[in-house]
N, C-alpha and C positions, 0 to 999 in steps of 0.2 A: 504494500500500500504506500504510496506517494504522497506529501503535503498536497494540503487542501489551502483552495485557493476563495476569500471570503472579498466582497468589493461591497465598500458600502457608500450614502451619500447623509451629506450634512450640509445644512446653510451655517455662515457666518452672518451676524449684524451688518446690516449695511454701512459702517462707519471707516473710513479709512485709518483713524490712529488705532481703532482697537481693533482692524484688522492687521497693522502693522505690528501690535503688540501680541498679539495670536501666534505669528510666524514670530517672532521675537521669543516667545516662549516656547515653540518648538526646535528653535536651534540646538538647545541641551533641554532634553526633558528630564524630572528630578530623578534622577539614580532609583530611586522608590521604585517607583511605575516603570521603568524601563525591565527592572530586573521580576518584576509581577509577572511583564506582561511575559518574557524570557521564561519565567518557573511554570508558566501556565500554558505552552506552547504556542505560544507567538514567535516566530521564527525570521521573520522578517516583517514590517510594517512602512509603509509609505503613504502619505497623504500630501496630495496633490490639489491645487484651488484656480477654480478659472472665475473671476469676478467675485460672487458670492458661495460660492458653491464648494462643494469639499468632496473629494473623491478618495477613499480609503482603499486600498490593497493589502490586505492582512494575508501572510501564507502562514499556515500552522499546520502543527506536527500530524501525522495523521489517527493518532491518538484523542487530537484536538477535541473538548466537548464544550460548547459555546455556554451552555447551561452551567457548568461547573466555573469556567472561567465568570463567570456573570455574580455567581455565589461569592466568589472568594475576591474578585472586587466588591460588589459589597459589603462584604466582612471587614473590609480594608480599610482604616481611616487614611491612613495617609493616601490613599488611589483615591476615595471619596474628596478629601479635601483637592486633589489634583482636577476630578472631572468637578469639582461644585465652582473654582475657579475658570475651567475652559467654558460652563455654562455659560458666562459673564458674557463672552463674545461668539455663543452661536445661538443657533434656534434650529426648528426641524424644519422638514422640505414639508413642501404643500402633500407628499406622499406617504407622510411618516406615521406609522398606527400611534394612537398615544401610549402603546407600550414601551416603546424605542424610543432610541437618540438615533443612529446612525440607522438609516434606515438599507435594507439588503436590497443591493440593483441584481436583475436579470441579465445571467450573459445571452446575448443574441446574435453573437458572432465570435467564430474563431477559425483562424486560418489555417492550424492542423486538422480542422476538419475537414477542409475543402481538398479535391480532386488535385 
């Protein structure tokens, strides 16, 4: 079995300084959350933004269980005070259940599929 590949979507505030300050605080994220996300099988993470918008690439171990990882950020004060802090400068997509934050996109295209 192969890492699993998770793509998610999130809006930022529409505000330029506390979009600047958003990408200002993911230059280094605190050591905490890095090493959660690491114990909990997150294996590589990327987020990408065009305008308002945020494009997540999470690839996890194939182990990975989103439920469990979900629990133990919870459990977590200091991952909690980190996402109670990113709250400040995002909000959800017009598509996001009100159970989520990052809401999961549909892949609808890949080129190892094609002929």
């Amino acid at each position: 079995m192969s890492a699993q590949r998770q793509c998610l979507a999130l809006d930022l505030i529409d505000d330029p300084a506390l979009i600047a300050e958003y990408e200002h605080l993911h230059q280094q994220i605190w050591p905490h959350v890095s090493e959660q996300l690491r114990q909990h099988g997150v294996l590589d993470m990327q987020i990408w933004r065009v305008g308002t918008r945020l494009f997540m690439v999470m690839d996890t171990a194939p182990e990975f269980s989103a439920q469990a990882f979900a629990q133990a950020a919870a459990s977590d004060a200091r991952v909690q005070e980190w996402e109670a802090l990113m709250w400040r400068f995002q909000q959800p997509t017009p598509w996001t259940k009100p159970t989520e934050k990052w809401a999961p996109m549909t892949r609808i295209f890949s080129l190892t599929d094609q002929p």
